[in-house]
FIMAR-114099 format. One record per residue (C-alpha): residue in three letters; z, y, x. Coordinates in steps of 0.2 Angstrom, whole numbers, plus 5000, padded with zeros to 4 digits. Layout:
BEGIN
ALAZYX;...
This chain:
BEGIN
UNK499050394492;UNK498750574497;UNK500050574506;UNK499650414517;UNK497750504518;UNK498450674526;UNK499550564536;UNK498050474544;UNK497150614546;UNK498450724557;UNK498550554566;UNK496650544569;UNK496450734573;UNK497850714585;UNK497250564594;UNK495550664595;UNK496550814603;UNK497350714618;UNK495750624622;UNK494850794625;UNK496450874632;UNK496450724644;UNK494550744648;UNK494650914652;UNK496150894666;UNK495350884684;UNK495550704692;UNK496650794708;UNK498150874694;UNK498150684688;UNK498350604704;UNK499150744716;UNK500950654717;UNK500550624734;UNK499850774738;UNK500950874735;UNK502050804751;UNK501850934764;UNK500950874781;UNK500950944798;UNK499250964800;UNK497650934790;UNK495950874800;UNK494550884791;UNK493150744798;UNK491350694797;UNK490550524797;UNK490050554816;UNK491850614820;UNK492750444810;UNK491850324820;UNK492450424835;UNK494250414828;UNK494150244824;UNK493450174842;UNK494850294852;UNK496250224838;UNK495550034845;UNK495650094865;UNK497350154862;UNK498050004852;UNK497549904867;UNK498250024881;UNK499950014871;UNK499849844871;UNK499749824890;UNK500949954894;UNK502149834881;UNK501849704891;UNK502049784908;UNK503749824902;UNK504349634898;UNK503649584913;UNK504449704926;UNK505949744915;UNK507449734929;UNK506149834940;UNK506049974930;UNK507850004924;UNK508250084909;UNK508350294904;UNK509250334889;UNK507850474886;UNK508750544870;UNK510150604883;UNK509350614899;UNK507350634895;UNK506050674909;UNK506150854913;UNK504350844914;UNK503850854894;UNK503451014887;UNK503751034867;UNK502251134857;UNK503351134838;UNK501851264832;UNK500851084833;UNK502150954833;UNK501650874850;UNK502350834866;UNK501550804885;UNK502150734899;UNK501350794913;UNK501050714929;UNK500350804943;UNK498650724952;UNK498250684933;UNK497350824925;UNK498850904923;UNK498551064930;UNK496851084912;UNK498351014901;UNK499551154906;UNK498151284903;UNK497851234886;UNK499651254882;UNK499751414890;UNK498451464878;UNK499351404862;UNK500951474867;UNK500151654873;UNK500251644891;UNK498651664893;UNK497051714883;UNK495951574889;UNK495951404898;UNK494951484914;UNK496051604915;UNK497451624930;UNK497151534949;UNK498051344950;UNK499551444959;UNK499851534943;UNK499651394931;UNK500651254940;UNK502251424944;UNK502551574934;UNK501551504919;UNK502651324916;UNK504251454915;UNK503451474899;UNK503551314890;UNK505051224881;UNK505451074887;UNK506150894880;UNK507850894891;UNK508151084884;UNK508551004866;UNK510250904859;UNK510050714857;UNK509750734838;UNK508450864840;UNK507650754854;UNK507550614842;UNK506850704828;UNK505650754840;UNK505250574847;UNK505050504829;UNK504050624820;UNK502850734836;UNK501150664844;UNK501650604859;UNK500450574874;UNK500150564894;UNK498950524905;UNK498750394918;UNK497550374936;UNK497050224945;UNK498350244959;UNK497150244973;UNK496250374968;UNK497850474966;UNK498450454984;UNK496650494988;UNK496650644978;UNK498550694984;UNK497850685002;UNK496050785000;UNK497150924990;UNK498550955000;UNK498550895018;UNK496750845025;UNK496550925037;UNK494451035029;UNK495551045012;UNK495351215005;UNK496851204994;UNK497751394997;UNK499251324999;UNK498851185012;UNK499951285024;UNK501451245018;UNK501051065015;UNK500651025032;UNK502351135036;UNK503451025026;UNK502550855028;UNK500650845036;UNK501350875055;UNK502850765052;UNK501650595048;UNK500350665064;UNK501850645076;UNK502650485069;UNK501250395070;UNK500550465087;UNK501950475102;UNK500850525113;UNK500450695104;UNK501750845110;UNK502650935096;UNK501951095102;UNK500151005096;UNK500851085078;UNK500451255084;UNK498751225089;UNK498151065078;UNK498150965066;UNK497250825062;UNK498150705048;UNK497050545043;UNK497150465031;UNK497450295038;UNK499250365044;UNK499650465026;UNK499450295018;UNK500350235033;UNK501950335029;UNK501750285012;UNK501950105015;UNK503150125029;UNK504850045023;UNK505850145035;UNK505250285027;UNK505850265013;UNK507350375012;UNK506250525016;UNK506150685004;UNK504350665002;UNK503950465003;UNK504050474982;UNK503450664983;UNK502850684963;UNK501050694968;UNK500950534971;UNK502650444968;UNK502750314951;UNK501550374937;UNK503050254925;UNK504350344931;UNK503850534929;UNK503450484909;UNK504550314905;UNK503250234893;UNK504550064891;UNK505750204882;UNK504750334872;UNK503250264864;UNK501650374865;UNK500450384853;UNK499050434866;UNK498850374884;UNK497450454892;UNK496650404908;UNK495950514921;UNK494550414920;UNK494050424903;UNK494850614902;UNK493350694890;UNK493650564877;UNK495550564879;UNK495650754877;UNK494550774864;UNK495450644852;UNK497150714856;UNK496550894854;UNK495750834835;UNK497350744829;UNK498550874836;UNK497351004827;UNK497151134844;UNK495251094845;UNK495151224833;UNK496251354845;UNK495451324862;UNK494551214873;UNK494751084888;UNK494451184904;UNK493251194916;UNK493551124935;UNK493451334941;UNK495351364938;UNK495951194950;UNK495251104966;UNK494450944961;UNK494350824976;UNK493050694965;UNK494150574972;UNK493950434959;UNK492350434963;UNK491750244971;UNK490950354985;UNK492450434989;UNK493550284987;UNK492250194999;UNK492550325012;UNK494150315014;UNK494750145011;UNK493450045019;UNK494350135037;UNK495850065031;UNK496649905039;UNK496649765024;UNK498549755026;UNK498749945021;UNK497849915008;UNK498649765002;UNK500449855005;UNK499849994997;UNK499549904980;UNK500949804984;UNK502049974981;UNK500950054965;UNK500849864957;UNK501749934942;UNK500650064940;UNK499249954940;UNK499649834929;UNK500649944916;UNK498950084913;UNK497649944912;UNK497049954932;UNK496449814940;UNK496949744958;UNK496049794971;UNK494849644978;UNK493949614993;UNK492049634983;UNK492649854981;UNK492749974993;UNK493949905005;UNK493649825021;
C-alpha cells in the first residue's frame, strides 16, 4: 500500500509540474512552426493602412481580370513570346526587394527609374539628377530580366513582385506630342526630335512647304502627328511604332508574365504607394516630385479637349482603331462622340 501511495503521489507532483511548465511557455514558442519560415519582406500595418490594402488588392483583382480577358479575345493578334527565353528588355530586376518593373516610357516611367536609382545607389534622392540623366547614364545601372538564364528568369517570375503601369492611349500620344515635338515644347532635347522625325511629318503632309522650310520653321500639328500615326503607308517607318507611343502590351507582354500590380497613370498616387508598401521601399525613399521630368498634364479632359476636338472624327476613330488592344486590355473605354472629340 505504500508503495501504490508514493506511486500516486510522484504521478500527481509530476502532472502538477507539466501543467505549470506548460503555463509558463509564451503562446509564440507553442505556435512558431510557421514562423520560423524565412519571408522576404515583413510589413508592419495599421487598421487605416489594411483597409487601404484591402480596397487596392480588389482594384487589381479586377484589372487582372480584364487583362485575362483581353488576352482570350485577341489571342492570334497578340502572338506569343517565350519570355523565359526571350523577355522584354525593358524589366529591370531589384533582388535586394524581390521585385521587377517594366517600364514604359510616357507612363511615369521616368519617377519609377528614379526610385530605383535610389535603392540601387545611383543617386541619393528621387529629385535628384535632370530627365536626361535618369532616362541615359543612370538605367546603365540596373540589371535587367533578359541579362539572366531561363531558370533564373523563372525563379524570378514565380516568386518576385511583379508590376507595370498603363495610360489611356490617347493621353499618351497627347503626352508623346507636347514632350517631344510640338512645336512651344520646352523639352531639352526637342532638337533632335524634330531632327529625326517632327520635319519629316510637316513635309509629308504639306507638299506645298519647301524642304529648306526646316531650316527656318517648324510648325508640326497635331492633326498631322496623329495623321502619320494612322497612316497605313507609313507603317514600315522607324518611328510609326517609336516606344513613346507604340503598344503599351507589347513593351510589357501581360498575356505571358503575370503581374501582380498593374498600375495606371491615372490612379498613379495610389498605384505607387501600394507597390512601394508590399515591396517594402516606402521605408527607403519616396515617389518623386514632377521637378526632375517635363509633365505635359496631358490626361487632363482640358488638354484632351484641345487637341482632339480639332481632329477629324475619322482620325479619331482610326486612331483607336490602331490602340484598340490597349484599350480594352487596361480597362479604358472607347472613345464616344458625348467626350472631347468632335
Amino acid at each position: 500500500m505504500k508503495i501504490k501511495g508514493d506511486f500516486l503521489g510522484i504521478l500527481i507532483t509530476s502532472v502538477v509540474m507539466v501543467f505549470f511548465f506548460w503555463r509558463s511557455v509564451p503562446r509564440t514558442t507553442v505556435n512558431s512552426t510557421k514562423s520560423v519560415i524565412p519571408k522576404a519582406k515583413s510589413i508592419t500595418v495599421n487598421e487605416k493602412q489594411r483597409d487601404f490594402l484591402t480596397r487596392m488588392r480588389n482594384i487589381q483583382y479586377g484589372r487582372k481580370q480584364t487583362i485575362k480577358e483581353a488576352c482570350r479575345k485577341y489571342k492570334n493578334d497578340i502572338g506569343e513570346v517565350d519570355v523565359f527565353k526571350k523577355p522584354p528588355w525593358n524589366i529591370a530586376v531589384n533582388d535586394e526587394y524581390r521585385f521587377i518593373y517594366c517600364f514604359t516610357p510616357k507612363v511615369a516611367s521616368t519617377s519609377w527609374k528614379r526610385i530605383l536609382l535610389v535603392l540601387n545607389g545611383f543617386i541619393n534622392d528621387t529629385d535628384d539628377q535632370p530627365q536626361y540623366v535618369v532616362n541615359r547614364a543612370g538605367m546603365s545601372s540596373f540589371h535587367y530580366l533578359d541579362e539572366r538564364s531561363p531558370k533564373d528568369i523563372k525563379y524570378i517570375l514565380d516568386s518576385y513582385t511583379k508590376f507595370m503601369f498603363t495610360r489611356n492611349p490617347f493621353s499618351r500620344v497627347l503626352s508623346a506630342f507636347r514632350n517631344k515635338l510640338a512645336p512651344d515644347t520646352n523639352y531639352t532635347q526637342s532638337d533632335v526630335w524634330r531632327k529625326k522625325l517632327g520635319y519629316y511629318i510637316s513635309t509629308l503632309y504639306n507638299n506645298n512647304k519647301p524642304v529648306a522650310d526646316k531650316d527656318t520653321s517648324y510648325d508640326l500639328t497635331f492633326k498631322d502627328f496623329v495623321r502619320f500615326l494612322i497612316d497605313e503607308n507609313q507603317t514600315n517607318h522607324k518611328h510609326w511604332e517609336n516606344i513613346h507611343w507604340g503598344y503599351q502590351y507589347d513593351r510589357c507582354r501581360p498575356c505571358e508574365i503575370k503581374y501582380d500590380i498593374i498600375g495606371n497613370f491615372e490612379t498613379l498616387q495610389d498605384d505607387s504607394k501600394y507597390i512601394m508598401k508590399i515591396t517594402g521601399t516606402s521605408d527607403v525613399t519616396s515617389f518623386p516630385s514632377s521637378n526632375g521630368s517635363n509633365p505635359t498634364n496631358s490626361s487632363s479632359k482640358t488638354s484632351l479637349q484641345s487637341y482632339f476636338s480639332h481632329l477629324p472624327l475619322e482620325y479619331v476613330r482610326s486612331l483607336y482603331e490602331r490602340f484598340k488592344i490597349d484599350f480594352e486590355m487596361f480597362g479604358y473605354k472607347r472613345p464616344t462622340l458625348n467626350i472631347p472629340y468632335k
